[in-house]
C-alpha positions as CSV (number, residue, x, y, z in Angstrom):
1,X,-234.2,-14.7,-80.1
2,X,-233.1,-12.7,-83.3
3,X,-229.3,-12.4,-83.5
4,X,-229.7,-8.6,-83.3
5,X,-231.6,-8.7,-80.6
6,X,-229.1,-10.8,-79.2
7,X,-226.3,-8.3,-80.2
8,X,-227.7,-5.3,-78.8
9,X,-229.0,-6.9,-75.3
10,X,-225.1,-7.4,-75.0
11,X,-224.1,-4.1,-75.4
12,X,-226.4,-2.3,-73.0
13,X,-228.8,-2.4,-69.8
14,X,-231.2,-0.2,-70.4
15,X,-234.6,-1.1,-72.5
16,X,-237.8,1.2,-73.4
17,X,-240.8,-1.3,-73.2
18,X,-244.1,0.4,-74.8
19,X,-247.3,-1.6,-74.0
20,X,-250.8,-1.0,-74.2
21,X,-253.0,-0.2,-70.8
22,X,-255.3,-2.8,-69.5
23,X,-258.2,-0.1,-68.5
24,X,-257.3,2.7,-71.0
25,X,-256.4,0.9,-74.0
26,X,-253.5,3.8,-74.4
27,X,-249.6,3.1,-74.9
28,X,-247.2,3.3,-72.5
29,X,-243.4,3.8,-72.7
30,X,-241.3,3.2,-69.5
31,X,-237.4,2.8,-69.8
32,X,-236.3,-0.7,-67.8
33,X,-233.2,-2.1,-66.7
34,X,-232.5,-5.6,-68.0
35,X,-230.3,-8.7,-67.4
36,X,-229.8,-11.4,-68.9
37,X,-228.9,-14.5,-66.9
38,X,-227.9,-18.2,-68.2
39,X,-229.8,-17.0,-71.8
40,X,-232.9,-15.7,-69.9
41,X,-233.6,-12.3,-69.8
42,X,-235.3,-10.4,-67.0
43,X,-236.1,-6.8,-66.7
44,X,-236.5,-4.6,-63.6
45,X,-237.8,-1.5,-62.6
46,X,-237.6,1.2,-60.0
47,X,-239.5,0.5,-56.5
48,X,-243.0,1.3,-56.6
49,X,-246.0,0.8,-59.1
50,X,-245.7,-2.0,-61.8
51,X,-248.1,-0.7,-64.1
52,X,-246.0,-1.8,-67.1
53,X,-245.9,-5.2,-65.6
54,X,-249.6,-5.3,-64.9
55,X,-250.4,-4.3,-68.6
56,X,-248.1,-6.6,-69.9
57,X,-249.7,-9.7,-68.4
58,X,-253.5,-8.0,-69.4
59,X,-251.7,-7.7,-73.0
60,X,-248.6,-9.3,-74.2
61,X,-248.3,-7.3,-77.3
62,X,-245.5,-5.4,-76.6
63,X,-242.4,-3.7,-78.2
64,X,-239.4,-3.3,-77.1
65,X,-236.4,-0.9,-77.9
């Protein structure tokens, strides 16, 4: 992981993941909670619909900030 990356994952719990839909080919922005956990990092979201999740399996080219 970039040392930056690295940097600001330390400072704050809060991400914006934008991926791309798996039916409508459109970008998606949804602000996540993250921790990381013995150098792994994991991110959450509020109960309900993973749609971000779902579009990140069909499509893995994401960005994060």
């Amino acid at each position: 992981m970039d040392q930056g990356v690295q940097q600001a994952l330390a400072h704050d719990t809060l991400i914006d993941i934008t991926t791309t839909g798996r039916k409508t080919g459109r970008q998606y922005r949804k602000e996540l909670a993250f921790h990381v956990t013995d150098g792994r990092l994991y991110l959450t979201g509020r109960p309900g619909r993973r749609g971000w999740y779902a579009n990140l399996l069909a499509n893995p080219d994401s960005s994060f900030t």
